[in-house]
N, C-alpha and C positions, 0 to 999 in steps of 0.2 A: 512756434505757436504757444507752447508754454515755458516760462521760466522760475524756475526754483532758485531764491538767494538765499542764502544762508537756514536752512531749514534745521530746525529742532525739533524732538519728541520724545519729552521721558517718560515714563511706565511709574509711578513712584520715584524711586531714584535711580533708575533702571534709564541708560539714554539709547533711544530705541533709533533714533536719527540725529546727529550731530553735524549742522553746520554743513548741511549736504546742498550744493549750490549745483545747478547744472540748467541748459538751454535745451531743448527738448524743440527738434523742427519738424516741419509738418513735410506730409507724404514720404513719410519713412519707419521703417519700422525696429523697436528698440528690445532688445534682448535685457532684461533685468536680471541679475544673474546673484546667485553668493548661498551658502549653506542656511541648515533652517536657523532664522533669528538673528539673521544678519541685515532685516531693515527692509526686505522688499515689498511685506503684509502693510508695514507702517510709510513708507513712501507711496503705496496707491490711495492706503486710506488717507494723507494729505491731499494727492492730488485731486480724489473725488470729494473731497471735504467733507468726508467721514469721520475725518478725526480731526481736531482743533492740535494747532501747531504754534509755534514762535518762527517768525522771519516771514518771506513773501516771497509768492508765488503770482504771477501773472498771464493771463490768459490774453493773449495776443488774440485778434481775430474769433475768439473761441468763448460760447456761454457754457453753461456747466449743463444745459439740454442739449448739447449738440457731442458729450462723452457718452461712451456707453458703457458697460461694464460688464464682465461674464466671470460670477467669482467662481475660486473652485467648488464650494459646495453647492450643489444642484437648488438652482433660485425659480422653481416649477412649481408649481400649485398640482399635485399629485390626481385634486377630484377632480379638478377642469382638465379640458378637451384641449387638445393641441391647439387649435382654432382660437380657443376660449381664452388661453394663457398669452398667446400674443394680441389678442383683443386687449387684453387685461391691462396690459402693458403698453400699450398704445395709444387706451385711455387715461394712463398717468400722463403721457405726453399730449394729452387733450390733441391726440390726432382724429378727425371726423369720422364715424363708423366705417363710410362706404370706399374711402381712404385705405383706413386701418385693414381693411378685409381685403382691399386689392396689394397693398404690401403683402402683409401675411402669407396669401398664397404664393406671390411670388419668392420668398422666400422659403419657404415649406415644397415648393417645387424643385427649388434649388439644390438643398438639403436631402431631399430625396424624403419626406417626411409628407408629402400632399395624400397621398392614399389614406395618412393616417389621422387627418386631420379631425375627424370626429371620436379617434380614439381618446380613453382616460391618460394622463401623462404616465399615472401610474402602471401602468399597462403598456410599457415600451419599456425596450431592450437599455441595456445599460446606453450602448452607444447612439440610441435613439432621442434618449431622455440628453444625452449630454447637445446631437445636435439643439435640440430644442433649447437647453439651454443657452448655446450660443445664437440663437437667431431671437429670442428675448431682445438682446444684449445690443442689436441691429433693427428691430422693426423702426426706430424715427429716426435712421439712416442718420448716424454720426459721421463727425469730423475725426474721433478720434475714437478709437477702441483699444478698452484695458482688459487683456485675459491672463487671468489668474489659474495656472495648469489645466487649461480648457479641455486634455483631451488625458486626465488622468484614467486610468481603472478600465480604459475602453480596448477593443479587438479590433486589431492592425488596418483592416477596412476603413470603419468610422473613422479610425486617427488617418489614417489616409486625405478621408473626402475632408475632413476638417480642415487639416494642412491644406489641403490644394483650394480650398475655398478662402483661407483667409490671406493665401497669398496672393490668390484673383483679386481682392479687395485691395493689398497691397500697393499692386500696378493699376490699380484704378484710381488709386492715391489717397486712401482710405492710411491718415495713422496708427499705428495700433505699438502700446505697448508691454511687452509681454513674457509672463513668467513663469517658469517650468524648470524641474529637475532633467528633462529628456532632453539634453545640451543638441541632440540631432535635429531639434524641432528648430531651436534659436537659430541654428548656422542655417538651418533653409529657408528661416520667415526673415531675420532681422539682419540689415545690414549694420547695424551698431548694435557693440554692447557694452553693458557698464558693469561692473562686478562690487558688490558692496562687500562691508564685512565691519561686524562690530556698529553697525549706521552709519558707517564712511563709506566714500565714494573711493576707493582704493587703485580702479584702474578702470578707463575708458576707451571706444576708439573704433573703428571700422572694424568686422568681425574679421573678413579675410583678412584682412592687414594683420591682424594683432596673430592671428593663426600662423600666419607667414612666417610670423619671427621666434615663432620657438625654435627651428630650426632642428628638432631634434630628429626628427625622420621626414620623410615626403608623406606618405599620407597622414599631416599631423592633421586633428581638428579639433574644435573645442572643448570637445572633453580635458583632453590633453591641456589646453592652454588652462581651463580649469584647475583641474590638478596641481598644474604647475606656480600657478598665482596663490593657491590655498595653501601649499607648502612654503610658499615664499613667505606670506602671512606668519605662517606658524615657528619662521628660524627666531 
């Protein structure tokens, strides 16, 4: 669905992505992986063309209204109303009122956020404010969803319902890809991942598969393979 060839990005003289090529298929989901400032802030911001780049990127089947995006810091309008915030945002995607209001709820229902709908955004729980967050991110029902640590600073419930909702999305064939320190979230939502480091593409590949071969103990998982590609980095 999307393809990146040769992609650059430097900061000053700072190269924040270098020559990062890779094919990106649709109905599947991609674990972006690598420590802080290792290119994964500046790979989403090409792919949503937030940031101007060198090389080429191609959208197969795909317009740039049909991505969604859910960064990590809270993208809520604090005064408006739950209700109000996915209105808001519904009307950038010039979706029609009575449209826009029949989404909303169902997703506010989903979330478990409908009772709250006339509440202030500011006026909901950390892990409130972060669903609403992600359901922004979904009201003109994308092809492809980018989450950027969507379920940071939240209580084990919320990261719960999160998780289990965007892997529902998942198997509905809903793209999504997505980046987090909690390496436990990656190995349950994506079946691929790709580990940058320095803005290079250092190591890619099926998550079980590439788990499978550390071979260092039976319950290895990503954390581990993690670790073990960072030190490899660092001989």
């Amino acid at each position: 669905m999307i393809s990146l060839k040769n992609i650059s990005k430097a900061y000053k003289k700072n190269l924040a992505l270098s020559n990062f090529s890779y094919d990106f298929i649709e109905n599947t989901g991609y674990g972006i992986l690598g420590i802080n400032g290792a290119g994964k802030s500046t790979l989403i911001g090409c792919i949503t063309k937030n940031l101007s780049y060198l090389g080429e990127i191609e959208y197969q089947n795909l317009n740039m209204h049909e991505i969604g995006y859910v960064p990590q810091e809270l993208a809520i309008y604090p005064d408006l109303s739950v209700l109000d915030n996915l209105l808001f945002f519904a009307a950038i995607y010039k979706i029609p009122k009575q449209d826009a209001i029949k989404r909303a709820n169902q997703l506010m229902d989903r979330v478990k956020l409908i009772d709250k709908k006339d509440e202030l955004a500011k006026n909901l729980s950390g892990g409130m404010k972060r669903k609403l967050n992600l359901i922004t991110g979904l009201i003109h029902s994308p092809k492809l969803l980018i989450c950027d640590e969507v379920c940071v600073g939240i209580d084990p419930i919320s990261r719960k319902e999160i998780l289990e909702y965007l892997k529902e999305l998942l198997d509905s064939g809903l793209m999504i890809l997505y980046t987090s320190h909690y390496l436990d979230e990656v190995e349950f939502l994506c079946k691929k991942v790709l580990f940058l480091n320095e803005g290079r593409l250092i190591l890619e590949g099926d998550t079980a598969q590439l788990v499978k071969t550390i071979g260092e103990k039976v319950d290895s998982n990503l954390s581990d393979l993690f670790i073990k590609v960072l030190r490899k980095v660092g001989e």
